[in-house]
C-alpha positions as CSV (number, residue, x, y, z in Angstrom):
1,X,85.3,58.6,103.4
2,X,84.1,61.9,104.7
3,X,86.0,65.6,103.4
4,X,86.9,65.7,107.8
5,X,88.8,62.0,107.5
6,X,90.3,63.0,104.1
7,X,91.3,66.0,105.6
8,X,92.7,64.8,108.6
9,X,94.7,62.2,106.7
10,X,96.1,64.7,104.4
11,X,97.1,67.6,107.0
12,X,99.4,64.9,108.4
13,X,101.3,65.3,105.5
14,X,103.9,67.7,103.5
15,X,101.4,69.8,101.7
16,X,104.1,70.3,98.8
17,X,103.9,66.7,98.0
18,X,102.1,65.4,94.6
19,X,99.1,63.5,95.2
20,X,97.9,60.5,93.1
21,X,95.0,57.8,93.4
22,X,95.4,54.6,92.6
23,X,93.0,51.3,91.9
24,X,93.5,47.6,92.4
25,X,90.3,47.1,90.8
26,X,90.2,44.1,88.6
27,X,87.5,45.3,86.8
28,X,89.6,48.7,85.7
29,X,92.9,47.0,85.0
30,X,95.0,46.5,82.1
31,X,96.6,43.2,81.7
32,X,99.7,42.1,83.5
33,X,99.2,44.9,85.5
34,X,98.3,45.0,89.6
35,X,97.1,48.6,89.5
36,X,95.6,51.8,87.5
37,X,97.0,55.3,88.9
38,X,94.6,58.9,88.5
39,X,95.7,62.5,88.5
40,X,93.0,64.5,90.5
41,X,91.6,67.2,88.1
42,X,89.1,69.3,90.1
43,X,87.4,69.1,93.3
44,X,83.6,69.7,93.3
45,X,80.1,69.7,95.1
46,X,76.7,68.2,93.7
47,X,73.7,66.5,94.4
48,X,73.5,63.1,93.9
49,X,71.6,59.9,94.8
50,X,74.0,56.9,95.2
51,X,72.7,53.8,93.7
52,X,73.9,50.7,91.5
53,X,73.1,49.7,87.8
54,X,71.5,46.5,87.0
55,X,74.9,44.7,86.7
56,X,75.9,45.8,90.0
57,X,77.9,48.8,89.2
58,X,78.1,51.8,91.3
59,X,76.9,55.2,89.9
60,X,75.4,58.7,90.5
61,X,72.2,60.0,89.5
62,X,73.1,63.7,89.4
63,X,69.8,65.3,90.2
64,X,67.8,67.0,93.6
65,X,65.6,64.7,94.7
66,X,64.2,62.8,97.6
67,X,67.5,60.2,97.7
68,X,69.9,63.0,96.7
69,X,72.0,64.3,99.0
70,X,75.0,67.0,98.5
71,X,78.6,64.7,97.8
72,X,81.7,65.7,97.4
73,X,83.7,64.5,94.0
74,X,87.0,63.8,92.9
75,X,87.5,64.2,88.9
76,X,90.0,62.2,87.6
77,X,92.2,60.9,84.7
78,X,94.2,58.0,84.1
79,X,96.1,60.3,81.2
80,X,99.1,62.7,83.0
């Protein structure tokens, strides 16, 4: 998702309201349970190439370079 779709979802709503991610991941869950919730702790900029580990995981190689390009993050925690 780009910051100008997140945005435009978000301005459609009351900007008062708590805000909260959530996963469905299998790979993240605990058993018995159909979903993992975050609290967002900061909102940042860096560069970053996007690539996958060996077993197929996504992850971030946080340095300028050729495949880098500037991404916007989302920090956060599974503990609020």
């Amino acid at each position: 998702m780009k910051v100008r779709e997140l945005q435009e979802q978000l301005s459609k709503l009351d900007p008062e309201m708590e805000v909260v991610c959530y996963s469905e991941d299998e790979r993240l869950l605990v058993k018995k349970r159909g979903f993992i919730l975050f609290d967002i702790l900061a909102v940042s900029t860096a560069n970053a190439e996007r690539l996958r580990l060996e077993d197929g995981t996504p992850y971030l190689k946080f340095e300028k370079g050729p495949d880098s390009a500037a991404i916007t993050t989302l920090e956060v925690t599974a503990d609020f």
